[in-house]
N, C-alpha and C positions, 0 to 999 in steps of 0.2 A: 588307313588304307590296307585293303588286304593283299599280302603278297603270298602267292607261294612258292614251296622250297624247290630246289631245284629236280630236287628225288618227286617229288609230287608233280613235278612237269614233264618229268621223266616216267612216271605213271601211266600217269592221261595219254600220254605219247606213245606209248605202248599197247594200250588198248586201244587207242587210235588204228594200230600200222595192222596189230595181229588180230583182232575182234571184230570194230566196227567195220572196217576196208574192207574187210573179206564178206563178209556179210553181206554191206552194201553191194558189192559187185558181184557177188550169187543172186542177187533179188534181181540184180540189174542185165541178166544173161537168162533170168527164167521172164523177165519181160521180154523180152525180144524174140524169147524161142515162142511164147502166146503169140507176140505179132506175126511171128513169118510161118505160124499154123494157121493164122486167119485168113494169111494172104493164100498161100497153099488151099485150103477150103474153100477161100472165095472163088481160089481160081476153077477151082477144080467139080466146083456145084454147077456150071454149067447152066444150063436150064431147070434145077433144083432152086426153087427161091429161097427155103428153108434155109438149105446149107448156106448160101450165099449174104444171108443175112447173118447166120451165124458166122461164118468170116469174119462180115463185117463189125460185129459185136469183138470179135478177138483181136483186130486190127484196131479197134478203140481203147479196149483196156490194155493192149499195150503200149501203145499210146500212152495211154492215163500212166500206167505205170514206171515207162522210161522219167516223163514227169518227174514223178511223186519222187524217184531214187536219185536224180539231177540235186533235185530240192532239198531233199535228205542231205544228201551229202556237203551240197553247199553251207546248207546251216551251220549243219556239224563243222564244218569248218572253221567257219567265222565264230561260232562258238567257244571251240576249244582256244583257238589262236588268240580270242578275245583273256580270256582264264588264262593262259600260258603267259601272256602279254602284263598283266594286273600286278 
């Protein structure tokens, strides 16, 4: 069984608090400034169906993107904890 040292959990945990976390939660502030430019756009295109779609396109990928950074992060979790745990 593989174990590791506590300085090696001590590692990962680190790169954990100061790397990944910071990261994830920049990615996770530039989705949501996309979604509430969509929604701003959509509002604001008025009788512009261009604009208005493209809102709607920004409101979608950010969307998609709050997603994808949830999911990220979850993994990462259960991940590490899985490794720290072993």
């Amino acid at each position: 069984m593989l174990a590791l040292s506590s300085s090696a959990v001590n590692f990962v945990d680190k790169i954990k608090v100061y790397i990944l976390n910071p990261i994830i939660g920049f990615m996770f502030a530039v989705a949501i400034v996309v979604f509430i430019y969509g929604i701003v756009e959509y509002m604001l295109g008025g009788d512009n169906e261009d604009r208005r779609k493209d809102g709607a396109k920004h409101m979608t990928w950010g969307v998609i993107g709050l997603f994808v950074m949830i999911s990220v992060f979850g993994i990462m979790n259960v991940i590490i904890d899985f490794w720290a745990s072993v």
